[in-house]
PAKE-527940 format. One record per residue (C-alpha): residue number from 1; residue in three letters; chain; x, y, z. Coordinates in pm, 1 decimal. Last residue first. Layout:
residues N
+-----+------+-------+----------+----------+----------+
:  nr : rest : kette :        u :        v :        w :
+-----+------+-------+----------+----------+----------+
: NUM :  ALA :     A :        X :        Y :        Z :
...
+-----+------+-------+----------+----------+----------+
END
This chain:
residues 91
+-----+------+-------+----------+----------+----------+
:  nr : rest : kette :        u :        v :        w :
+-----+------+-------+----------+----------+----------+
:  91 :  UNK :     A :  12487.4 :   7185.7 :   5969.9 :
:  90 :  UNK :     A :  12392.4 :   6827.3 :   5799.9 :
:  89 :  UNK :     A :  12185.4 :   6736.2 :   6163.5 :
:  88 :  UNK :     A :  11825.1 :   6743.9 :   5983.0 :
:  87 :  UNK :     A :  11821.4 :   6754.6 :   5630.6 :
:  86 :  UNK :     A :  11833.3 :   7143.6 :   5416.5 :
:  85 :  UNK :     A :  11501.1 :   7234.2 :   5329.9 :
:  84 :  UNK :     A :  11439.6 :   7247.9 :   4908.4 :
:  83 :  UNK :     A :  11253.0 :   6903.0 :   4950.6 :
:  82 :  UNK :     A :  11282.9 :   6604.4 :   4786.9 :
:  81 :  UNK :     A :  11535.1 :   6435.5 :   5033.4 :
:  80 :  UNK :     A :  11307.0 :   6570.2 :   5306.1 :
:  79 :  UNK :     A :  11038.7 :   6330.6 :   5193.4 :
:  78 :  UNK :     A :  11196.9 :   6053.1 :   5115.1 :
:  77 :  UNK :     A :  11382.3 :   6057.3 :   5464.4 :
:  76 :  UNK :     A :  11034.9 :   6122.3 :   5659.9 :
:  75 :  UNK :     A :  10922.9 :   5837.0 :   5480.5 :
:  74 :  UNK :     A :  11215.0 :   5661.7 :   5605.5 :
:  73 :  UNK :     A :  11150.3 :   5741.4 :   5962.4 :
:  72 :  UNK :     A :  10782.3 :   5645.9 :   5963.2 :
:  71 :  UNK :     A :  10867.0 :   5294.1 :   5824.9 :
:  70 :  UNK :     A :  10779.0 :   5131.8 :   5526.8 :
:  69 :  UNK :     A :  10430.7 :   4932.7 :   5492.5 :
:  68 :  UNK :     A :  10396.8 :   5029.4 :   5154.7 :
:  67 :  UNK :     A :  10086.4 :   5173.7 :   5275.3 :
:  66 :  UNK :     A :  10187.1 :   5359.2 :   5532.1 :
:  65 :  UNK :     A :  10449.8 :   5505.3 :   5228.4 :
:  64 :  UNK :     A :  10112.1 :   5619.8 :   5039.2 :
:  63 :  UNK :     A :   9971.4 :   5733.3 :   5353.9 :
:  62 :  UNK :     A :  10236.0 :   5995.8 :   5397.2 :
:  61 :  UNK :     A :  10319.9 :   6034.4 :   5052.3 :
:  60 :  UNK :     A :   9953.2 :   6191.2 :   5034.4 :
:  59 :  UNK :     A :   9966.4 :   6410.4 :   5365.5 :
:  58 :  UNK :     A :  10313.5 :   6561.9 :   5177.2 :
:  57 :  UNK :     A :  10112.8 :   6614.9 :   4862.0 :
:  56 :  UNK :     A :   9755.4 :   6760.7 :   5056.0 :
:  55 :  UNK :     A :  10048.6 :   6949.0 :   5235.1 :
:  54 :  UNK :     A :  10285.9 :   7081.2 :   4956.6 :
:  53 :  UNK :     A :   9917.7 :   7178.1 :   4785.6 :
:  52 :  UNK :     A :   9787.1 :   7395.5 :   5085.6 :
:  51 :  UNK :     A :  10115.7 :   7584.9 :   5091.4 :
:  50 :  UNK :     A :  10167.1 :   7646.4 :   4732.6 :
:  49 :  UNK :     A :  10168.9 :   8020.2 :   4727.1 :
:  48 :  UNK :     A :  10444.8 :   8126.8 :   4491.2 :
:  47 :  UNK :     A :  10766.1 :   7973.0 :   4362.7 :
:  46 :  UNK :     A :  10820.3 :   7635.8 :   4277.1 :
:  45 :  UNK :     A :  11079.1 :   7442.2 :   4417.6 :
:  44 :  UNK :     A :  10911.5 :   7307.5 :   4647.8 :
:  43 :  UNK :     A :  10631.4 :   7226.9 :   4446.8 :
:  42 :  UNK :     A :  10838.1 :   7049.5 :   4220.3 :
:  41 :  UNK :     A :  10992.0 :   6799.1 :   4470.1 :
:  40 :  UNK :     A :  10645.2 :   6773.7 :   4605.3 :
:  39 :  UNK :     A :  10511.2 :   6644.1 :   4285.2 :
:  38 :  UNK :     A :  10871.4 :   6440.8 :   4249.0 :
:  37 :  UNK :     A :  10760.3 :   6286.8 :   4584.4 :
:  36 :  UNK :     A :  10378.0 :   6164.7 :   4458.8 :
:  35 :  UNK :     A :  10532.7 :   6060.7 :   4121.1 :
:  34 :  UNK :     A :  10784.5 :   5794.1 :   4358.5 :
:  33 :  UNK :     A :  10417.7 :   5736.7 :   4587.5 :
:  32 :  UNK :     A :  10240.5 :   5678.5 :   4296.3 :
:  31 :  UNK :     A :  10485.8 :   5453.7 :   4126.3 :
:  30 :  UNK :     A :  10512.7 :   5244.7 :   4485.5 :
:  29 :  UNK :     A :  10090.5 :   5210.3 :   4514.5 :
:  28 :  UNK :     A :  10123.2 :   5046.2 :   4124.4 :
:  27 :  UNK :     A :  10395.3 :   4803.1 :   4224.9 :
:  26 :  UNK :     A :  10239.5 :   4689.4 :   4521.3 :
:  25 :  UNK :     A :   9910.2 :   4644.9 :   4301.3 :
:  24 :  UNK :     A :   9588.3 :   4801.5 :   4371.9 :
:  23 :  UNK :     A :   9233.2 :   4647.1 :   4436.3 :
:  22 :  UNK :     A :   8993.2 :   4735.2 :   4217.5 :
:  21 :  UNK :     A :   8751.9 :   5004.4 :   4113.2 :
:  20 :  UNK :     A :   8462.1 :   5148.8 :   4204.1 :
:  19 :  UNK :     A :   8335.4 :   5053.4 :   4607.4 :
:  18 :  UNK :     A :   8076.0 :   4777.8 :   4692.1 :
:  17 :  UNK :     A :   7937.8 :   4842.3 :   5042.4 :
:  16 :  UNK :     A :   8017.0 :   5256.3 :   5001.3 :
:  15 :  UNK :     A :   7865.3 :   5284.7 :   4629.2 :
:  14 :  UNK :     A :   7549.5 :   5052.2 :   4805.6 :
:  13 :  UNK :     A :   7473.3 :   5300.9 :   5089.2 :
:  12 :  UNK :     A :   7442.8 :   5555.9 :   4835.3 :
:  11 :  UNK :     A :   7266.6 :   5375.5 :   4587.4 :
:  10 :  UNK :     A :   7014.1 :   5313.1 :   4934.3 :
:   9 :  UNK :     A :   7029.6 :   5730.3 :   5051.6 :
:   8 :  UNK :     A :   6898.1 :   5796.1 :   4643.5 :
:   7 :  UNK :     A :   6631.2 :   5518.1 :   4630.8 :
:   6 :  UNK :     A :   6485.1 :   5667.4 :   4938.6 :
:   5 :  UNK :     A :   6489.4 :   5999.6 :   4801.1 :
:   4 :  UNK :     A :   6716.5 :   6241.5 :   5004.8 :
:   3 :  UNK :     A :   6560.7 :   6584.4 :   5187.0 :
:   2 :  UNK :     A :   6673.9 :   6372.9 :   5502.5 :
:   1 :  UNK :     A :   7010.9 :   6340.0 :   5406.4 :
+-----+------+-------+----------+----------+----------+
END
């Protein structure tokens, strides 16, 4: 940051005070976290190395569901539903 113009570290400072966008919906947060889970239904699925994208996907539906405000155990659900692993305690 040091190598930084002055007017560069303050537009910088500014983009973090006043960030793009807008505020989103409930409705809006619960389609992305729906597409989020059929992403990670199709990467299960998929063959080939997909490691680091199941878990940038799975981290995503994480927060997503945080979000929502639903409850650790039910994200958990969501996400296991969509998977290829067989559920906990069906065997």
């Amino acid at each position: 940051m040091k190598d930084m113009p002055a007017n560069a570290i303050r537009d910088a400072v500014e983009s973090y005070r006043r960030p793009p966008g807008k505020m989103r919906s409930q409705q809006e947060i619960l389609a992305r976290y729906n597409q989020a889970l059929m992403s990670y239904r199709e990467l299960c699925f998929s063959s080939g190395d997909v490691h680091q994208q199941k878990l940038s996907t799975y981290a995503e539906i994480k927060v997503l569901g945080w979000v929502l405000g639903k409850p650790e155990k039910d994200i958990i659900k969501d996400v296991s539903e969509n998977s290829n692993r067989m559920p906990f305690g069906t065997f």
